[in-house]
Each structure stands twice: as structure tokens, then as C-alpha cells.
MDAnalysis code that builds the backbone (N, CA, C; Angstrom):
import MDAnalysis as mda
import numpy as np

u = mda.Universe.empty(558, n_residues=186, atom_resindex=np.repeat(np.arange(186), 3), trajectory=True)
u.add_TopologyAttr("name", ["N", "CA", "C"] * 186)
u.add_TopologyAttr("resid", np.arange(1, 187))
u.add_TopologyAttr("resname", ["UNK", "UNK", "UNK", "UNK", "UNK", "UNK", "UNK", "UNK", "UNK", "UNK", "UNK", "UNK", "UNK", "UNK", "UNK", "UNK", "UNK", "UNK", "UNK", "UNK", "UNK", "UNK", "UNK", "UNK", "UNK", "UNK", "UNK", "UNK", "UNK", "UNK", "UNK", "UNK", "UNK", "UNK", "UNK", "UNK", "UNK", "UNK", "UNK", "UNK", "UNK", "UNK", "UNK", "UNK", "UNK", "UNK", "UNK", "UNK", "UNK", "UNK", "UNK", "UNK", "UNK", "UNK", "UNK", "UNK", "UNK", "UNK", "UNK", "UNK", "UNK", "UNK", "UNK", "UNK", "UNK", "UNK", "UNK", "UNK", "UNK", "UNK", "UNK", "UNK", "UNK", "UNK", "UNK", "UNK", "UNK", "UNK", "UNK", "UNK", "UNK", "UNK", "UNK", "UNK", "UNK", "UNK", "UNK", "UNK", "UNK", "UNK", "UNK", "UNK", "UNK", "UNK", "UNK", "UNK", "UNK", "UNK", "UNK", "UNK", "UNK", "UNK", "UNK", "UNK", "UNK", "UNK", "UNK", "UNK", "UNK", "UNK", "UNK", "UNK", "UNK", "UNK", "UNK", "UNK", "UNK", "UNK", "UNK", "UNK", "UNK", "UNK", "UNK", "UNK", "UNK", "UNK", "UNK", "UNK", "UNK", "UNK", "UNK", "UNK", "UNK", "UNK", "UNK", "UNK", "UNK", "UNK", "UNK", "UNK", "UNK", "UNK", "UNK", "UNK", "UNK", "UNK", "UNK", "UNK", "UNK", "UNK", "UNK", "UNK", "UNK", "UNK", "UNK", "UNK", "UNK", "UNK", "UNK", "UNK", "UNK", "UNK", "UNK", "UNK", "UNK", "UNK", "UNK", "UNK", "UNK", "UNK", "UNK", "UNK", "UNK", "UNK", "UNK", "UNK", "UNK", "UNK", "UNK", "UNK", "UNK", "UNK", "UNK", "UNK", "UNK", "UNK"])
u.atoms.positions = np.array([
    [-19.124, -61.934, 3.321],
    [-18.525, -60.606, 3.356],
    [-17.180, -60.707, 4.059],
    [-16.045, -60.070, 3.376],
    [-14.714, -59.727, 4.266],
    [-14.969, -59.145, 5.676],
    [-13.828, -60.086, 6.125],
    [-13.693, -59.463, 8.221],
    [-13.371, -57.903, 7.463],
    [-13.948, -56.888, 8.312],
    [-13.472, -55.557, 8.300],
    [-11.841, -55.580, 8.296],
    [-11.386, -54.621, 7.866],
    [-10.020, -54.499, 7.970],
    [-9.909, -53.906, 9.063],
    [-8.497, -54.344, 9.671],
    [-7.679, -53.303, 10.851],
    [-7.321, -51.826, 10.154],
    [-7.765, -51.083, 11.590],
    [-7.249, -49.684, 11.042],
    [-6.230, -49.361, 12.090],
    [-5.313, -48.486, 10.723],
    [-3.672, -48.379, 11.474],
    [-3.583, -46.641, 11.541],
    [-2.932, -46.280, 12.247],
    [-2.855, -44.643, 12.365],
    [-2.027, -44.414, 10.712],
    [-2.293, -43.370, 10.487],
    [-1.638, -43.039, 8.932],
    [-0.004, -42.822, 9.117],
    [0.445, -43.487, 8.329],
    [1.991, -43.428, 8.007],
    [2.653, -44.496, 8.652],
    [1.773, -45.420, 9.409],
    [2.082, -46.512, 10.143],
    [2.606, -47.909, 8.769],
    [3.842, -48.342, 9.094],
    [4.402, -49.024, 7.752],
    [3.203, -50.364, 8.531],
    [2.951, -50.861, 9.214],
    [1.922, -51.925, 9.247],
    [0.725, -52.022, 8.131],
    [0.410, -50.377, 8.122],
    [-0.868, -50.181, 7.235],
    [-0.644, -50.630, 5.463],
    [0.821, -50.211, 5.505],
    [1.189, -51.128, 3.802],
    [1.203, -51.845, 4.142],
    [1.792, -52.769, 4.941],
    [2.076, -54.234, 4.929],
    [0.993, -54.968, 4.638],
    [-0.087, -54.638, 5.537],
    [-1.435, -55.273, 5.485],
    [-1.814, -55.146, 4.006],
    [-2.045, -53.801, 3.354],
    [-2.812, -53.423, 2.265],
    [-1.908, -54.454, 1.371],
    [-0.720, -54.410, 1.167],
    [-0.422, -55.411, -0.076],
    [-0.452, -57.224, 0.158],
    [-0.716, -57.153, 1.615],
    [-0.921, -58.927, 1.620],
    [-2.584, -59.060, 1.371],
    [-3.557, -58.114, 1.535],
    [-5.234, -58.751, 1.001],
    [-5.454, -58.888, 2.245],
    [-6.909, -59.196, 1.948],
    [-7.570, -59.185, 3.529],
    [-7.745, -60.288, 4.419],
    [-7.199, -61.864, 3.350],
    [-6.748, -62.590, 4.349],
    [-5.761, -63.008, 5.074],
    [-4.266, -62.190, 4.905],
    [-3.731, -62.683, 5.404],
    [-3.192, -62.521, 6.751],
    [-2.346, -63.447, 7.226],
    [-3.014, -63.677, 8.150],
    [-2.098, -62.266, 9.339],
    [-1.072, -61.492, 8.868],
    [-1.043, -60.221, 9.818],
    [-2.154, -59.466, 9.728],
    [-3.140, -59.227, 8.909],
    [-4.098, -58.788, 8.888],
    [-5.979, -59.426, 10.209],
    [-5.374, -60.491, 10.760],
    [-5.796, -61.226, 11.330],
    [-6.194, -60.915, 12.980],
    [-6.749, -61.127, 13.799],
    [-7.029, -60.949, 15.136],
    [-5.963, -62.268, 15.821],
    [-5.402, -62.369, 16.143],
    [-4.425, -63.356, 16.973],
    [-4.720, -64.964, 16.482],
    [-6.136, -65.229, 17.059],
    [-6.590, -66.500, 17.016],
    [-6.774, -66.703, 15.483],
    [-7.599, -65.780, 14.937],
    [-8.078, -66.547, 13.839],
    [-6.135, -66.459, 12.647],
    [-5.413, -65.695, 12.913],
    [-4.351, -66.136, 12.614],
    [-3.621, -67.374, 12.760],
    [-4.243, -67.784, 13.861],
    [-3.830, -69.538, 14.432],
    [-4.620, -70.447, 13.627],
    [-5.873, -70.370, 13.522],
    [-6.949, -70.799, 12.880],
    [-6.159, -70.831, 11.424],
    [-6.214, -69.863, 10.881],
    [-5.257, -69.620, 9.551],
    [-4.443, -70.551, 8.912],
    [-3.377, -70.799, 10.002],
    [-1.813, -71.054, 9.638],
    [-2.465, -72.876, 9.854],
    [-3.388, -73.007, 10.830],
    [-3.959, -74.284, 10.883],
    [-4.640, -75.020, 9.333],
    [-4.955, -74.551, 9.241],
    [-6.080, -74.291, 7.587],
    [-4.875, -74.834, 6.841],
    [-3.641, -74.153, 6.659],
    [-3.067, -73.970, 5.326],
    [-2.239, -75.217, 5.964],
    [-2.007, -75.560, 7.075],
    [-1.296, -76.806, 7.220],
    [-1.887, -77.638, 6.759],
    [-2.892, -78.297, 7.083],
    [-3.645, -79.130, 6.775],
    [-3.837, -79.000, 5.212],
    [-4.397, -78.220, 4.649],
    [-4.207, -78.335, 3.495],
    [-3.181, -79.143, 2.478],
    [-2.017, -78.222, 3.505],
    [-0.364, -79.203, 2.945],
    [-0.295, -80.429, 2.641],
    [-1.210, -81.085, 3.964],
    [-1.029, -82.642, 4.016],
    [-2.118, -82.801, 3.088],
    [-2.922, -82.257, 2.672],
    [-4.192, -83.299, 2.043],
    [-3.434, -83.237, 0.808],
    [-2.819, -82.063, 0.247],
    [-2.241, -82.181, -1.283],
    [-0.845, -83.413, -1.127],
    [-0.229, -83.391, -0.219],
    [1.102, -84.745, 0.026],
    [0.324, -85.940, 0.285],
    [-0.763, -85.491, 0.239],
    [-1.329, -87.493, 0.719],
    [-2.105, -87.778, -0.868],
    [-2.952, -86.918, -1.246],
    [-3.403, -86.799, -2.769],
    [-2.083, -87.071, -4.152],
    [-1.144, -86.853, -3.860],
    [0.295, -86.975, -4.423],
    [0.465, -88.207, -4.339],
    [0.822, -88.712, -2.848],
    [1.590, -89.941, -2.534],
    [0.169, -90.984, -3.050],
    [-1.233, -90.629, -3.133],
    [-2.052, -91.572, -4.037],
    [-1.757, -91.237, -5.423],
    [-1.909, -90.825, -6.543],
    [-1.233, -90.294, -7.888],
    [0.154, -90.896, -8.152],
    [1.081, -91.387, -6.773],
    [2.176, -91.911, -7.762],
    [2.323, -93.006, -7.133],
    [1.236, -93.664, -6.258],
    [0.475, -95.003, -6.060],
    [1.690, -95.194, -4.533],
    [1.814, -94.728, -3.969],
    [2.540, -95.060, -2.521],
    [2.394, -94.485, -1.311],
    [0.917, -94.162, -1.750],
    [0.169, -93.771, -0.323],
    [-0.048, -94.900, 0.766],
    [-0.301, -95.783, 0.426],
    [-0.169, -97.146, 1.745],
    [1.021, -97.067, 2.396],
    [2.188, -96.632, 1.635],
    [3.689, -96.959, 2.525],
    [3.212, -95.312, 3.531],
    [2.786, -94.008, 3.260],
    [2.751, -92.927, 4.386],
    [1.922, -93.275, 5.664],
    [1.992, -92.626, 6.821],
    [1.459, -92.628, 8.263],
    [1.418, -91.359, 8.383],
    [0.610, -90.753, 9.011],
    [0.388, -89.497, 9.135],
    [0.586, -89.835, 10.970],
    [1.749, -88.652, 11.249],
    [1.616, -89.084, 12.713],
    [1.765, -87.491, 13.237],
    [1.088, -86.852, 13.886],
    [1.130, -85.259, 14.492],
    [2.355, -85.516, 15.581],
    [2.672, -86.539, 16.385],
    [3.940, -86.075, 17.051],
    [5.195, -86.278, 17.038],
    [5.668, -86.370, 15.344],
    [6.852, -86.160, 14.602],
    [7.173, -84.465, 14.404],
    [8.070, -84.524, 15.679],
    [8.801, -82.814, 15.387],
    [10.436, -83.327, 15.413],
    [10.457, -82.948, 14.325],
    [12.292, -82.676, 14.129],
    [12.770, -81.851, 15.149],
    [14.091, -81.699, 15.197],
    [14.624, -81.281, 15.949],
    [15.597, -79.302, 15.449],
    [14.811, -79.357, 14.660],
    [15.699, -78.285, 13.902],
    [14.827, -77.587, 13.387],
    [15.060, -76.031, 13.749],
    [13.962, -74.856, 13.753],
    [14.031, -74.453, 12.437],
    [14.863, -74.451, 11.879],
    [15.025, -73.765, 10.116],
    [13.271, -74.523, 9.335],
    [12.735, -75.386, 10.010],
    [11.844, -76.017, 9.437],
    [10.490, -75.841, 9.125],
    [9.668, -75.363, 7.999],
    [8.920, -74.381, 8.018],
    [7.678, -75.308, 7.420],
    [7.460, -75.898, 7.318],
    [6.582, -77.244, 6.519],
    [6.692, -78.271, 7.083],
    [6.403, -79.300, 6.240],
    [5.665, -80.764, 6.761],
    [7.114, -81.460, 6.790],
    [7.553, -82.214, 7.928],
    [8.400, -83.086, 7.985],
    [7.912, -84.132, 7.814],
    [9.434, -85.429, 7.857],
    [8.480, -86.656, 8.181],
    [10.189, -87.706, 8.339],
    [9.790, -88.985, 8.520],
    [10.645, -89.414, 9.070],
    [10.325, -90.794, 8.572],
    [11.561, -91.861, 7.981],
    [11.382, -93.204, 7.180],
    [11.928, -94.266, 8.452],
    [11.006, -95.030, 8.362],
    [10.987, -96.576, 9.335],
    [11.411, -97.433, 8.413],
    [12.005, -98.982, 9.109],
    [11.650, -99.905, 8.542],
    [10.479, -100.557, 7.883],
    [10.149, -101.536, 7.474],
    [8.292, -102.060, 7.652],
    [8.180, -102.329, 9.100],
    [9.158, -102.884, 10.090],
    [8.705, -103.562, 11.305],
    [8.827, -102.857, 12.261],
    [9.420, -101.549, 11.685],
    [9.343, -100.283, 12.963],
    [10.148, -101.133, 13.991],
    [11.259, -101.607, 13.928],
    [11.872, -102.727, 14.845],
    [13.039, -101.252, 15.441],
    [13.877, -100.269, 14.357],
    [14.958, -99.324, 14.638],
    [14.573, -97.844, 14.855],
    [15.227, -97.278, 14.881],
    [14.913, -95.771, 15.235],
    [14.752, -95.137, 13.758],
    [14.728, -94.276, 13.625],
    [14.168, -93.375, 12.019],
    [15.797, -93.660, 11.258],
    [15.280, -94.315, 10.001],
    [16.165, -94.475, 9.083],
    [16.547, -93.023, 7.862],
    [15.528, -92.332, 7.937],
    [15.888, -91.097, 7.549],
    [14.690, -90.174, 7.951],
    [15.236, -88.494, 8.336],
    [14.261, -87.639, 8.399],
    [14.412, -86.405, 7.425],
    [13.721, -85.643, 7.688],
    [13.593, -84.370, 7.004],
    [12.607, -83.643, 6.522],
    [12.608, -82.568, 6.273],
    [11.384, -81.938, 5.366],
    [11.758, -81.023, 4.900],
    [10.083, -79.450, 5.035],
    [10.723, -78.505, 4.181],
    [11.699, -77.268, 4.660],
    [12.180, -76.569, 3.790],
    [12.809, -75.361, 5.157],
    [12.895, -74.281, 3.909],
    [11.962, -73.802, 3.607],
    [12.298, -72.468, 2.727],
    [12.604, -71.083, 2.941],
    [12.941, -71.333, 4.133],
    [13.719, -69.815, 4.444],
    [15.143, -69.978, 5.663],
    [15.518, -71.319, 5.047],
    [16.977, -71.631, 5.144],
    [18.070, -70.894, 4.571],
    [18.032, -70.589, 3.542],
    [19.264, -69.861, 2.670],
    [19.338, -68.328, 3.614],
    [18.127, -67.830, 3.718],
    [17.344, -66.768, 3.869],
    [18.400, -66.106, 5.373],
    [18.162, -67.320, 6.102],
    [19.114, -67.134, 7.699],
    [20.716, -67.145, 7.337],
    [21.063, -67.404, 6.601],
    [22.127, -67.451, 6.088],
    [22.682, -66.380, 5.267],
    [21.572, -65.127, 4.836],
    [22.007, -64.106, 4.385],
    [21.620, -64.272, 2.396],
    [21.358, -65.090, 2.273],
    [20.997, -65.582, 0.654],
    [19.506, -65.027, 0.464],
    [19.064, -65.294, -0.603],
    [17.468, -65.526, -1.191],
    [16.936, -66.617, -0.672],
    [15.848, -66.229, -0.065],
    [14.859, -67.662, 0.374],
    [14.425, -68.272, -0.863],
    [14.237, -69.724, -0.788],
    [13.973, -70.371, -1.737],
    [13.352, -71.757, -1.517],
    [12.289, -71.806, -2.033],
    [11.751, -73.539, -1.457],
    [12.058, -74.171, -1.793],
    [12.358, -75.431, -0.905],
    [13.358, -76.418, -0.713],
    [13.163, -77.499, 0.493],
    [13.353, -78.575, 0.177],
    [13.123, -79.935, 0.934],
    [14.587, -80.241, 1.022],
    [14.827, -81.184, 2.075],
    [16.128, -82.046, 2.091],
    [15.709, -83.038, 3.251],
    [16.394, -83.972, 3.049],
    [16.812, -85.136, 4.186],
    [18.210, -86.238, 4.394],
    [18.529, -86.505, 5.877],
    [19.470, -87.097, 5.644],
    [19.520, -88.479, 6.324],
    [20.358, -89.467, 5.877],
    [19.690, -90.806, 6.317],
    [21.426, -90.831, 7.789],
    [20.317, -92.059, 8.738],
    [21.174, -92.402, 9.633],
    [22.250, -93.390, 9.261],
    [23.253, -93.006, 8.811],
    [24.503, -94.526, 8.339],
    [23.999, -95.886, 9.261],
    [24.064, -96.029, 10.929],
    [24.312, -97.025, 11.772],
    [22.884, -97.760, 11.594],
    [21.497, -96.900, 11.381],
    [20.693, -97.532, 11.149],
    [20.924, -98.469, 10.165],
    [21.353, -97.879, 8.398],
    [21.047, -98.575, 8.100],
    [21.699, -99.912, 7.992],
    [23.190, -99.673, 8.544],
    [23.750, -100.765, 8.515],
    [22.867, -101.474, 9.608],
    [22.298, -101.526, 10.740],
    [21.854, -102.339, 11.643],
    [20.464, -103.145, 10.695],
    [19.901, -102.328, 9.571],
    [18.737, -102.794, 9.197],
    [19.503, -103.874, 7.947],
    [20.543, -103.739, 7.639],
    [21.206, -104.749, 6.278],
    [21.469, -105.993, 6.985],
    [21.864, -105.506, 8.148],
    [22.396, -106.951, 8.899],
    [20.842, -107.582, 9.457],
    [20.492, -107.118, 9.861],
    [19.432, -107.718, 10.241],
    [18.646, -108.717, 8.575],
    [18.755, -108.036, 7.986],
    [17.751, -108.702, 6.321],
    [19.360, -109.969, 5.673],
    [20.088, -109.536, 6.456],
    [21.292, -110.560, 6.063],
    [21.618, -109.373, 4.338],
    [21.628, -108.552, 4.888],
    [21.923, -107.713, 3.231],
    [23.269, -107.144, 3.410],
    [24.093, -107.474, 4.323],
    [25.258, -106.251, 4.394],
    [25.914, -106.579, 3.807],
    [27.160, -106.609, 2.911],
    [28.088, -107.263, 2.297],
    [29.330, -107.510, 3.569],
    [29.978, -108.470, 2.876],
    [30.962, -108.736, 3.620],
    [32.142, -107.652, 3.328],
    [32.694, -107.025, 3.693],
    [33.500, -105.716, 3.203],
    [35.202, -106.823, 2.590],
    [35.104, -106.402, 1.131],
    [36.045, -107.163, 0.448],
    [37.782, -106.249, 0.684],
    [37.953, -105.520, 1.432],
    [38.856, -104.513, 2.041],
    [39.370, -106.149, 2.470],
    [41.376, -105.734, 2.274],
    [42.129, -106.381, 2.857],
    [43.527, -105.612, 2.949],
    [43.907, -105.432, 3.521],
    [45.175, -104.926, 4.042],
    [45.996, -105.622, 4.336],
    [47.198, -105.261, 3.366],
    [48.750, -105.743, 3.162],
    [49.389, -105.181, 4.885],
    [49.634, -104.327, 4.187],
    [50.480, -103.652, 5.302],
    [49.783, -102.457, 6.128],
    [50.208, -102.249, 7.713],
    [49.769, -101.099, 8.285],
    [51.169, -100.313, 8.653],
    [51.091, -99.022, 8.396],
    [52.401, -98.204, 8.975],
    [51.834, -96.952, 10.081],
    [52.725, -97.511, 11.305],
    [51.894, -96.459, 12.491],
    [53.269, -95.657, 13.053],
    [53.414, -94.737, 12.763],
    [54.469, -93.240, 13.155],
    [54.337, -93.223, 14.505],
    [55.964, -93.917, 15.403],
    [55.730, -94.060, 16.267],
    [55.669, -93.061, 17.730],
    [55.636, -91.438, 16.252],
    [56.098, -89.640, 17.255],
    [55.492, -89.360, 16.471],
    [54.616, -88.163, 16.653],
    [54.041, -87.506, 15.542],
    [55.086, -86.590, 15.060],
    [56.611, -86.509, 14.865],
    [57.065, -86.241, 13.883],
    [57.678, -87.116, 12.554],
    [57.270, -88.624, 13.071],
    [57.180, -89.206, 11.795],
    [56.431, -89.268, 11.092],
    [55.315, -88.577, 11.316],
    [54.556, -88.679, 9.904],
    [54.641, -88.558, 8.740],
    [55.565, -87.403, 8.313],
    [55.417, -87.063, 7.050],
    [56.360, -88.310, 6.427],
    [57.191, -88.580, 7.347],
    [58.140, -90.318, 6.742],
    [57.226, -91.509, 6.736],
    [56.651, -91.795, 7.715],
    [55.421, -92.602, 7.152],
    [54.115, -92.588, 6.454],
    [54.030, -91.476, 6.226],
    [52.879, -91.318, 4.635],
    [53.883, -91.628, 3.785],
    [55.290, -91.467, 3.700],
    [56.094, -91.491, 2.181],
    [56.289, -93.302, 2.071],
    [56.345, -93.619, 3.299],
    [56.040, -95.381, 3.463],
    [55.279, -95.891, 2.853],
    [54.037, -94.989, 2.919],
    [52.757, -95.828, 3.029],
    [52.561, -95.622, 1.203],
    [52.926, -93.964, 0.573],
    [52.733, -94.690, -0.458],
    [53.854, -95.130, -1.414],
    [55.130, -95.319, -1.218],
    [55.792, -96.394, -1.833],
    [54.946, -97.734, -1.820],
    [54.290, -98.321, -0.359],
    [53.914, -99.269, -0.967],
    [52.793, -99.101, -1.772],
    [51.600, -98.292, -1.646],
    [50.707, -98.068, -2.594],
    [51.140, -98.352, -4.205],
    [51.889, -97.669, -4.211],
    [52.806, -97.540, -6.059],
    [52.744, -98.840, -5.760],
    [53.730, -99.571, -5.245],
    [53.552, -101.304, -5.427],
    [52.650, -102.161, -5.156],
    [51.625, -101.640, -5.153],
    [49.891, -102.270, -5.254],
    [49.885, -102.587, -4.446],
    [50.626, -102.323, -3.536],
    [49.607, -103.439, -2.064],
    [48.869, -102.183, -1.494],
    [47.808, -102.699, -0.033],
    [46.969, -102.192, 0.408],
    [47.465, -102.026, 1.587],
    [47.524, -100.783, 1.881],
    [48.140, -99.815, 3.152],
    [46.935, -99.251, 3.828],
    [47.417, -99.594, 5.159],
    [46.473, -98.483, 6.453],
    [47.083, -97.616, 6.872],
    [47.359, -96.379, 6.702],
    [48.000, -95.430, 7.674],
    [47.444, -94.747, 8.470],
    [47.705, -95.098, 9.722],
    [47.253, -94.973, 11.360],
    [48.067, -93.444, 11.642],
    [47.095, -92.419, 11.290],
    [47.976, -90.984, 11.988],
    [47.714, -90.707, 13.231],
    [46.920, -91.047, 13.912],
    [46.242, -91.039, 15.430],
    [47.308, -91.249, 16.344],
    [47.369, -91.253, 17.483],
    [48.280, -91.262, 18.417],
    [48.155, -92.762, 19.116],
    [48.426, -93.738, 18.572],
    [48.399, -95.145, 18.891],
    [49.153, -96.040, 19.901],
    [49.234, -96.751, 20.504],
    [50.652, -97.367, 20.678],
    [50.483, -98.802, 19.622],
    [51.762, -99.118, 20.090],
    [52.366, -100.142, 18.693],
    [51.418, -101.189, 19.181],
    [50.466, -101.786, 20.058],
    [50.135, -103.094, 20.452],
    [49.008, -102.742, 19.860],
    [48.521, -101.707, 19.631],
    [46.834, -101.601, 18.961],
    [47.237, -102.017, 17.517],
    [48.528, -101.520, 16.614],
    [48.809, -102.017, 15.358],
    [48.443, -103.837, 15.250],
    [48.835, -104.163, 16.262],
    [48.490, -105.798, 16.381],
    [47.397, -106.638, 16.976],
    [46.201, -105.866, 17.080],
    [45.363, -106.089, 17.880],
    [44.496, -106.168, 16.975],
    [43.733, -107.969, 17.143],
    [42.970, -108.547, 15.953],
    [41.870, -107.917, 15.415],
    [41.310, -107.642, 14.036],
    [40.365, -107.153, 14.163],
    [38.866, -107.785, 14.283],
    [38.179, -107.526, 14.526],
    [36.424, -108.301, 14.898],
    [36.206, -108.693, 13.298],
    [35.365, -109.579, 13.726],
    [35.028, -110.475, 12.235],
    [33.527, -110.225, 12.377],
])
């Protein structure tokens, strides 16, 4: 049998609210078993993402770990966060769901996943597997504006030489001339 419903004084907008969500949900709820609730449907989440990740056969690569919390409240679902195999670096990418992202922003809520990967990781994880490439970048010439009102004369430097195929660095930063000559790390 259904929990009795809450009764609301008449004209109370709670009393629609309730009536069009049904009698389980969970404002309709006593505090706890609302906790109880939102517990239920989590879990659920994961059994259908772990039932998935078996179906497209890469359930051995998931870990189910409860004290992975992102750092970012927009987040309304299951996160998760990508390791190496040797768990040797810090999270090579995180993310999850956030469907009422747009929503804070003044848009239509809409469900939606995203994630973004750490650049330094992964370069630390290429070098480590000996995978990084050697960066085939070589530079002809560097032109460094020795006032920042030469700039706009040394961008016109930099691409004359461009037009003549060579490979230009233009340094707009506030430099001195000895960093222009200062070897770079191999």
C-alpha cells in the first residue's frame, strides 16, 4: 500500500507540486526516506553504468570508488575520473554528469556528460611509455620588440619572414634581449 500522502492547507502551491510528481516522489517524502530515495536511484545509476560498461565488454578497465568527488557543484550524477594502468600519476581525465548546467546559466536544462583531460599528465604519462614525440618545430629566426611600442614593427618582421618560409618566434612579452639567447632545454 502507498505511504499516505502529506496534507497541505488548500491553495498551498506545495499541494500541486506534490499531486503532479505521484506519491513517490521524493518532495512528497518525510526527510529521511527522501535520503533513502535519492540513495536508491543512485545506486541504481551505477548498476545500469556497470551493466553497460559489461555489454560493450570494458567493465574490467571500471573501479567503483565512493570517494571520488569532483570538485565542481554543477554536478548532478555519477562522476568518475581516468588513471593510468599503474595508477603511478594523478587523474588523467575527470568528469561526469551535469544536467542542469545550461539551466544555471539561464538556458533549458538538458542532459549532458562532459570531461576534460589534464595536458601535463598526459605528457608525463607519454614520456614515461617513451611515446612522446620529439617536437619536429625548428625555428629560423626569433624577433623580440625591444619597447612595447615596437610591436606592431616587429609582427610586420616576423611576417615578411614568414612569406619567405622560414620559421619565426615572435616574443610579445616583456623580455630582455639575453632571454632571446638563452639555450633552449633538450
Amino acid at each position: 500500500m502507498p505511504p499516505a500522502s502529506p496534507r497541505f492547507p488548500p491553495g498551498d502551491a506545495s499541494a500541486d507540486t506534490a499531486s503532479r510528481q505521484g506519491p513517490y516522489s521524493p518532495s512528497r517524502m518525510p526527510a529521511g526516506r527522501a535520503h533513502r530515495h535519492a540513495a536508491r536511484e543512485a545506486v541504481d545509476e551505477l548498476q545500469r553504468l556497470f551493466a553497460l560498461a559489461d555489454g560493450y565488454g570494458f567493465r574490467e578497465w571500471l573501479l567503483f570508488d565512493p570517494s571520488v568527488v569532483r570538485g565542481l557543484a554543477y554536478y548532478t550524477g555519477t562522476v568518475f575520473e581516468g588513471f593510468d594502468r599503474g595508477k603511478k600519476l594523478r587523474a588523467i581525465c575527470g568528469g561526469g554528469r551535469y544536467d542542469k548546467l545550461l539551466g544555471a546559466f539561464g538556458g533549458e536544462e538538458a542532459p549532458m556528460a562532459g570531461f576534460g583531460f589534464g595536458d601535463a599528465v598526459i605528457v608525463e604519462l607519454l614520456k614515461d611509455l617513451g611515446k612522446l614525440p620529439a617536437p619536429p618545430h625548428k625555428v629560423d629566426d626569433v624577433v623580440v620588440p625591444l619597447d612595447a611600442s615596437l610591436r606592431p614593427a616587429a609582427a610586420g618582421v616576423a611576417t615578411q619572414l614568414r612569406r619567405a618560409g622560414r620559421l619565426v618566434d615572435l616574443v610579445l612579452e616583456a623580455k630582455k634581449m639575453k632571454w632571446a639567447f638563452k639555450p633552449t632545454p633538450t
